[in-house]
N, C-alpha and C positions, 0 to 999 in steps of 0.2 A: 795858886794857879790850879784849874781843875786837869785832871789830865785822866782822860777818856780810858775805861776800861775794856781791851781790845780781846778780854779772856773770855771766853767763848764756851771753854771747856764744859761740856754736862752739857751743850743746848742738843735738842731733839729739834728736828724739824718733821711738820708732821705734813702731809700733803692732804689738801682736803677741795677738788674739783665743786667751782663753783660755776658753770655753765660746761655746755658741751666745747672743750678742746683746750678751758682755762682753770689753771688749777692756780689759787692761793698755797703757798708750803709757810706755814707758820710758827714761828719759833716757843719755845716754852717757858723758858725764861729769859730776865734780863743776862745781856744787852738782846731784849726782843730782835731777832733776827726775822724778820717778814719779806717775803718774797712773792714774785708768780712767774706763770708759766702759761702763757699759751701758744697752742700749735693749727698753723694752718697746714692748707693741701701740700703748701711747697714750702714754708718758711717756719722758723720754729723763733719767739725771742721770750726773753727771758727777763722779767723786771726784778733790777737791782742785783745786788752779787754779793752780799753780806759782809762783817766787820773782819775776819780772818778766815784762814787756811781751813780749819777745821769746820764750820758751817758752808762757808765756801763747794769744799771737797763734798761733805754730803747735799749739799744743793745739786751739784753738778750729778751725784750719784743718783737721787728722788727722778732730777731729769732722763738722767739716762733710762730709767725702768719704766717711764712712761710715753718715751717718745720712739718710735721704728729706730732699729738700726741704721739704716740708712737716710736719716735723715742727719742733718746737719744744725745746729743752733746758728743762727744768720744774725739774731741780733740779740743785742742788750741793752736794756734802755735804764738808764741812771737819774731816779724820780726826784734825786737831789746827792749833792757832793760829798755830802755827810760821809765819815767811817761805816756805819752800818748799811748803806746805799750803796757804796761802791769800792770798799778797799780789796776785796775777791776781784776786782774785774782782771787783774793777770792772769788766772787760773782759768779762765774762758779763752778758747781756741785763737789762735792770732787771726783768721779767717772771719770771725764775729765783728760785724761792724757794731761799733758804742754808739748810742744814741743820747746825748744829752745835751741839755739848755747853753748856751753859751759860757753863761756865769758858772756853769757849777763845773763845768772841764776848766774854766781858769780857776776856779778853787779847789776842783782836787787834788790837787800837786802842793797847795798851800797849808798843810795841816797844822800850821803856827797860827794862821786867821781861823780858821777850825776851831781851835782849841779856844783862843780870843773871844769870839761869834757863843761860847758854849760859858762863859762867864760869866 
């Protein structure tokens, strides 16, 4: 059984703005943690929320240095159920509405067809 490596430890995320208000934060080694970030006039979301706590926390950090104080992160969008897509999404505000496909909020709670799906 393959069973997904959740250790994160050493990744860098580097933020690198690829249009005006959306930045890619890209991870530097495996488990490639890839991410983005765009910010409008009134709403800030934020795609995907990476594999643990540790990428997770400096995601949320890169965001914070780029967006106003007073702005709020409003969304999160989950580009699929995968570990690396969406097992940070607790560590985002309870306030952040999640935005994902149907199929993948019924699999992300299912990390035994996860793990199945990766075999």
């Amino acid at each position: 059984m393959f069973i997904p490596s959740l250790n994160s430890k050493g990744t860098t995320l580097c933020s690198r703005e690829v249009a005006a208000g959306v930045w890619a934060h890209l991870g530097q080694r495996v488990p490639l943690n890839n991410s983005g970030l765009i910010v409008g006039d009134t709403s800030v979301a934020v795609i995907d929320s990476h594999i643990a706590n540790e990428t997770t926390y400096q995601q949320i950090k890169l965001i914070r240095s780029l967006i106003s104080p007073r702005k709020e992160i409003s969304f999160l969008v989950n580009t699929s159920f995968r570990d690396d897509h969406s097992f940070g999404n607790y560590l985002f505000p309870r306030s952040c509405k999640v935005i994902a496909h149907r199929s993948n909020k019924d699999l992300m709670g299912d990390l035994e067809s996860e793990i199945t799906l990766m075999e």
